[in-house]
C-alpha positions in Angstrom: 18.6 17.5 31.5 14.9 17.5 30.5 11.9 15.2 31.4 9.6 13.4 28.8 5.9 11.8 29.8 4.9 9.4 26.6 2.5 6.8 26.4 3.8 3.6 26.2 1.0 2.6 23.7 1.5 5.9 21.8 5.2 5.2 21.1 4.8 2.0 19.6 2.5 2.6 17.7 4.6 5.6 16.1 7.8 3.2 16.3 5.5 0.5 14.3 4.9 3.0 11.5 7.6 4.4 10.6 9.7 1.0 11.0 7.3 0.5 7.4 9.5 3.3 5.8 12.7 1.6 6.8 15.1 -0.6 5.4 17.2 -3.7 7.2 20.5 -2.6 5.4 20.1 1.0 6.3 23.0 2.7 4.3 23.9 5.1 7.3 24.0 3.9 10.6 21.7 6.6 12.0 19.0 5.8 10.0 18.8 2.3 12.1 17.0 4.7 14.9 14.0 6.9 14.6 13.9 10.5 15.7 12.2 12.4 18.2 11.9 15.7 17.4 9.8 19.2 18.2 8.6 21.4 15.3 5.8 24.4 16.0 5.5 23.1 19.3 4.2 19.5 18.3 6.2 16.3 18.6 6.9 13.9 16.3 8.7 10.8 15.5 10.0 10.3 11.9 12.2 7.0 10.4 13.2 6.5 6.8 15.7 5.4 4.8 17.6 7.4 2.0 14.7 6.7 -0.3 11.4 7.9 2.0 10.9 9.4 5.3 8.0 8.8 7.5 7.1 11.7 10.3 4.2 10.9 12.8 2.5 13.0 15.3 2.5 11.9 19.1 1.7 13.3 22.4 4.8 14.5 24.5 4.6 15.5 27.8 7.6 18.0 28.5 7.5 17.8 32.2 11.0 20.0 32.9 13.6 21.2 30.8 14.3 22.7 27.6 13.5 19.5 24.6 16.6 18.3 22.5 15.8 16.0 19.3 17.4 12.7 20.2 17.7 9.3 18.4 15.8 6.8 19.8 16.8 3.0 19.6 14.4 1.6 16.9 14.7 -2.0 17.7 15.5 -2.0 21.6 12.6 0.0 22.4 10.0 -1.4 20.3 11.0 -4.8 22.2 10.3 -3.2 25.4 7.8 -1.3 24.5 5.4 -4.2 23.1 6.4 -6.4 26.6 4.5 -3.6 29.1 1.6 -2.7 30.4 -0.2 0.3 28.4 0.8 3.2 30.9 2.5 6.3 30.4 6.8 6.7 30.7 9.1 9.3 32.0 11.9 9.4 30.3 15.0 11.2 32.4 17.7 12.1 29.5 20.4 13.9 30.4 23.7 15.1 28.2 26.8 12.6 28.5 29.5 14.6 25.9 28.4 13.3 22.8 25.1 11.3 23.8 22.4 11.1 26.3 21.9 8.7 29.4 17.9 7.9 29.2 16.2 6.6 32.4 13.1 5.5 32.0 10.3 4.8 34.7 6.8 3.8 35.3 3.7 2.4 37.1 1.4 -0.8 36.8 -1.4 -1.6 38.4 -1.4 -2.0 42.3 2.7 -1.5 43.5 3.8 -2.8 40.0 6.8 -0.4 39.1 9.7 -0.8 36.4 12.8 0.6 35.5 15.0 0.6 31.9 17.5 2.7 30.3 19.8 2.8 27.2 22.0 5.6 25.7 21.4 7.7 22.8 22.5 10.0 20.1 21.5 13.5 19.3 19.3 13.9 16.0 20.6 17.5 15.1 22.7 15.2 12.2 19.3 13.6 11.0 18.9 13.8 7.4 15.4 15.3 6.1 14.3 14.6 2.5 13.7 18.2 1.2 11.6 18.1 -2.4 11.8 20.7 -4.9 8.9 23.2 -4.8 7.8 22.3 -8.2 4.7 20.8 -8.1 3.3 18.8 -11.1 -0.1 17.6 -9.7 -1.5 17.6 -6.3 -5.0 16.6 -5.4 -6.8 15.2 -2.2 -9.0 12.1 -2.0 -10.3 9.6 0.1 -8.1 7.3 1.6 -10.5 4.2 0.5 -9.8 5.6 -2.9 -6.5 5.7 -2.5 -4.5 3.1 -0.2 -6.9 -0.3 -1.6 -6.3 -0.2 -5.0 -2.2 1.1 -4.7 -2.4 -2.3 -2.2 -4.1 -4.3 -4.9 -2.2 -3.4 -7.6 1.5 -3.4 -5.9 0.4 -7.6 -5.7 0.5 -7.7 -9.7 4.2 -5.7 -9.8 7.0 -7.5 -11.4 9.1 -9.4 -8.6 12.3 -7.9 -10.5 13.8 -4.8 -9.0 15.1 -3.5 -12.2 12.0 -3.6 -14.5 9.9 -0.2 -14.1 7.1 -2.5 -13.7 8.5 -3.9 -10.3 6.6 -0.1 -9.3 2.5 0.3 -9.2 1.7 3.4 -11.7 -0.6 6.4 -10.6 -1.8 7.9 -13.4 -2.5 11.5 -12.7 -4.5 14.3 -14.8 -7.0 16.9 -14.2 -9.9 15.0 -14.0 -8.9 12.1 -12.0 -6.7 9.0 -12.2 -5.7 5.4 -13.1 -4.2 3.1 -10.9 -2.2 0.0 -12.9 0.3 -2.5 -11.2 1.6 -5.5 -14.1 3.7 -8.1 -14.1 3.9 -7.9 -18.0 1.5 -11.1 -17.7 -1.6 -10.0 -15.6 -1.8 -6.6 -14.9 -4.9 -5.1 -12.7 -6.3 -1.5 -13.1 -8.3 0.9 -11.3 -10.2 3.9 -12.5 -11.2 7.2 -10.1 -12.7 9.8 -12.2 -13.7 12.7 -10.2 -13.9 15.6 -13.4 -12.2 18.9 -14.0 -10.2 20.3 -11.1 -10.1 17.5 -9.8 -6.1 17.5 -9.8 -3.8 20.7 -10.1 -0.1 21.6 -11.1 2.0 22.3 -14.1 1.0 18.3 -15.4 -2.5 18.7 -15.1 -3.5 21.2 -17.6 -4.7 20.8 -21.3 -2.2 20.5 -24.1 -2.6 22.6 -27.1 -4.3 19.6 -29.2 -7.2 19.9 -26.6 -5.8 16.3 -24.7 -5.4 16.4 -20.8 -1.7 16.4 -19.8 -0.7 13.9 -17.2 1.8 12.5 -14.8 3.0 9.1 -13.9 3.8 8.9 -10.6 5.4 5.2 -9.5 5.4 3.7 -6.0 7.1 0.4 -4.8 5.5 -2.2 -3.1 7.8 -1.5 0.4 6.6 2.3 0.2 2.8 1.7 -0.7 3.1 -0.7 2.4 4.5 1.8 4.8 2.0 4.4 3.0 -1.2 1.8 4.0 -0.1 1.4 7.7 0.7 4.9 8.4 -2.8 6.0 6.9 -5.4 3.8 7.5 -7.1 6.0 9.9 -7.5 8.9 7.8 -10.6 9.7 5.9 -8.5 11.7 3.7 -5.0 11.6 2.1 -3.5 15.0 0.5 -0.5 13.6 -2.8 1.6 16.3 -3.7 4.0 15.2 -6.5 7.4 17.3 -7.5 8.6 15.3 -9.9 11.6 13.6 -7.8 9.8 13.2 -5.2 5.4 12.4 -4.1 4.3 13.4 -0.5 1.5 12.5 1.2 -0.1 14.4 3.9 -3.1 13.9 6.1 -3.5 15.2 10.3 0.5 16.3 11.0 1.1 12.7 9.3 3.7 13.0 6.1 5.3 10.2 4.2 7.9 11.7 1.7 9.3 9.0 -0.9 12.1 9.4 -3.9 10.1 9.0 -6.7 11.3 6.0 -9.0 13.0 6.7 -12.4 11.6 5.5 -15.1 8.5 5.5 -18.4 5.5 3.0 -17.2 4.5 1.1 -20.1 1.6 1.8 -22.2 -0.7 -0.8 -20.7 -3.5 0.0 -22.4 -2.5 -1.1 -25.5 -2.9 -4.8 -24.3 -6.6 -4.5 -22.6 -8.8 -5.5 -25.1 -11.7 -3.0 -26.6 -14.3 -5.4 -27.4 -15.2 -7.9 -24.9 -18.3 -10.1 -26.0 -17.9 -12.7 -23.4 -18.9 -12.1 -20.0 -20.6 -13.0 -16.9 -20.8 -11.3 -13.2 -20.8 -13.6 -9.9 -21.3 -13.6 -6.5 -17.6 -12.1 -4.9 -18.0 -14.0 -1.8 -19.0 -17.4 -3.7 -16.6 -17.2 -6.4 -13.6 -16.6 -3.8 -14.4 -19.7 -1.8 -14.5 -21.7 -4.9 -11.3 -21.1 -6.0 -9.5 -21.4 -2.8 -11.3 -24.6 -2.8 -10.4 -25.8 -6.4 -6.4 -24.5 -6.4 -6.2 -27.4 -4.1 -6.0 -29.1 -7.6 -4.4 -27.0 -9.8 -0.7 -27.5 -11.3 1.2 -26.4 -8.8 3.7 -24.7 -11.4 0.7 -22.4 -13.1 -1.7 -22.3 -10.7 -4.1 -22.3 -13.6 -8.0 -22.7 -13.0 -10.8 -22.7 -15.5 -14.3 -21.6 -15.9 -16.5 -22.6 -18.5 -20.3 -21.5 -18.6 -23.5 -22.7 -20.5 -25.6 -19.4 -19.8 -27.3 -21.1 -16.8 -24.1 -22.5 -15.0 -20.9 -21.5 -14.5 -18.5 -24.4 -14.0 -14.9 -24.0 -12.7 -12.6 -26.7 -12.4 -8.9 -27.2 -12.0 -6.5 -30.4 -13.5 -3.3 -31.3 -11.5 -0.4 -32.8 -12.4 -1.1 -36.3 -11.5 -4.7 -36.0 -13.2 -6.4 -35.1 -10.4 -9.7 -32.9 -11.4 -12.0 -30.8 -9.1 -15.0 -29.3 -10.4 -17.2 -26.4 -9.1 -21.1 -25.4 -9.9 -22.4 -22.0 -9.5 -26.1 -21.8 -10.2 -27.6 -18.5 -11.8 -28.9 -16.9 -8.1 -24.7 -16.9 -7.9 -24.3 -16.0 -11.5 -25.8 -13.2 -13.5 -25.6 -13.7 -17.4 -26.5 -11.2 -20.1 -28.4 -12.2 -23.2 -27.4 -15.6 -25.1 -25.4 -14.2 -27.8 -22.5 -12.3 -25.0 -22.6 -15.4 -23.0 -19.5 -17.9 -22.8 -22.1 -20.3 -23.7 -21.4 -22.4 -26.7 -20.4 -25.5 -26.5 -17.8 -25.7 -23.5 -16.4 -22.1 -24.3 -14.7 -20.9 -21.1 -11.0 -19.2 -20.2 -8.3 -20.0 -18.0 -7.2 -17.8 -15.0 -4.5 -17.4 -12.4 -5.6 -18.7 -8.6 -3.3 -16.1 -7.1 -4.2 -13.4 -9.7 -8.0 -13.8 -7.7 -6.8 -14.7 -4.0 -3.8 -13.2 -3.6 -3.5 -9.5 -3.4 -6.0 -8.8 -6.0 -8.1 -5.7 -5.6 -11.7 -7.4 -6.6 -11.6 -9.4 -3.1 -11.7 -5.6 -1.8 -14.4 -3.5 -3.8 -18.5 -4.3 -3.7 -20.4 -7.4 -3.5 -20.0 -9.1 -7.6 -17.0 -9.4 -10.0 -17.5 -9.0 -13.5 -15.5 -11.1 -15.5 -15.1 -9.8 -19.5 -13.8 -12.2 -22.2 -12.2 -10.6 -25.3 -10.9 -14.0 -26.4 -11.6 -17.9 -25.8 -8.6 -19.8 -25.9 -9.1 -22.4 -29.0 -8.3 -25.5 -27.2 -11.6 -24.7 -24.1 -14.1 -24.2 -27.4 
């Protein structure tokens, strides 16, 4: 037998997490539970699935007895947990043969007292991811850096499982990295370039032609989810990549994922060099207009246009029935270069995607104005 003091807050929190790295269809039946475990004298609860495994720190109280790792109930105790008052829980568990008997108490306010228990299994079976020691880049960064744009980009991924480009691509070398998530018809990219040293490992060298090796390291949208929750307090996140597998580390916190098979595309063959066109807006502003005008659009392309004479930029949508909305933004909204890079002859414009710009797309995250660069104007808007 052994006593356990835990926060009721603390545990559901930790219970939240790691429910991020879990699957409804779990394909063994132990990994429907999380574990509760003791390494180095520090606790920790850790869920997963065959594919990624989720281990967070949390304050344990061993008030008598020697500790045991045990399986908690994933589902049941989140339920209970979310339903009571934010005071601390002693857990009574003793051994029953094969499982524990857990008897849980606590305190409220005033004479308020409660009672629950539930049975368990032991988590000496648990299975723990173990990478190979290999390790083809590694590098630390800010978590700002980091967890927005893999968010952003994992809203651009391919909604088919199958396609490599179902995954958001990190694009590792020495100097820093590219973050690209497609859908082989929009495709959003973000660029952090720190310099040399920036990244280490056996892929972040320099080849003998003098080029920067690299590594591709692809995430799917269900692990860059479970990645954003369990580290959006840290400051800092530590990415280790081994090839089968990328780790991230920050405070006792460590998500471990199976690294997707497969080559990511060569996206930048279809972002254009030369961009004449262009024109940078309010964020804010331009947001609320679209939301605004995709009221209007088809409802089977979502499609909204901008067009822009140098001193106003107009966007408009057409529906299906012929409906038509129209937007102004004046110049203290819109910044335009010189005449000859403006989308400003005639009624020169382009056409863009209302969920490509309110959806999940990174620019509604990153500083105050979006720039918006024109390679080509379609030939029916000139």
């Amino acid at each position: 037998m052994f006593l356990l003091q835990i926060s009721t807050s603390a545990l559901a929190d930790c219970l939240q997490a790691v429910s991020k790295a879990m699957t409804s269809k779990a394909p063994l039946v132990i990994l429907d539970d999380a574990l509760l475990t003791c390494e180095d004298g520090k606790y920790f609860i850790i869920g997963g699935s065959n594919d990624a495994s989720l281990k967070m720190p949390i304050e344990v109280n061993l008030m008598k007895g020697t500790f045991e790792p045990i399986m908690l109930p994933h589902k049941l105790l989140s339920q209970t947990l979310n339903l009571m008052p934010d005071v601390p829980v002693v857990y009574n568990i003793e051994t029953t043969g094969e499982s524990y008997a857990v008897k849980c108490e606590y305190s409220g306010r005033g004479e308020q007292k409660g009672r629950f228990s539930f049975t368990c299994d032991s988590g000496a079976g648990y299975p723990i991811i173990k990478p190979k020691d290999e390790i083809l880049a590694q590098f630390t960064v800010a978590t700002k850096d980091l967890i927005a744009p893999l968010t952003a980009a994992s809203g651009f991924v391919s909604d088919n499982d199958i396609q490599v480009i179902s995954k958001a691509d990190i694009h590792v070398d020495a100097e820093g990295y590219d973050i690209v998530g497609t859908n082989g018809h929009t495709l959003y990219k973000y660029v952090f370039h720190e310099g040399t040293g920036f990244a280490t490992g056996s892929n972040c060298g320099v080849s003998e032609s003098g080029s920067l090796n690299y590594s591709d390291i692809l995430l799917t949208p269900h692990a860059i989810s479970a990645l954003a929750n369990a580290f959006r307090k840290q400051e800092e996140v530590s990415v280790t990549y081994v090839g089968s597998h990328v780790i991230f580390e920050a405070n006792d916190i460590r998500f471990t994922v199976v690294a997707p098979e497969g080559r990511f595309p060569n996206y930048n063959s279809v972002i254009p060099t030369n961009q004449p066109y262009s024109v940078t807006v309010n964020k804010k502003e331009i947001i609320e207009a679209l939301k605004r005008i995709n009221v209007f659009a088809n409802a089977n392309t979502n499609a909204i246009w901008m067009r822009s004479n140098g001193m106003l930029l107009t966007i408009g949508a057409d529906g299906e029935a012929g409906e038509e909305c129209h937007q102004l933004l004046p110049d203290e909204v819109c910044q335009f270069p010189s005449p000859a890079h403006n989308l400003r002859n005639g009624s020169h414009g382009l056409y863009v995607g209302y969920d490509m710009y309110c959806g999940h797309c990174g620019i509604v995250l990153f500083g105050r104005h979006l720039c918006f660069h024109v390679a080509h104007v379609p030939h029916h808007l000139r």
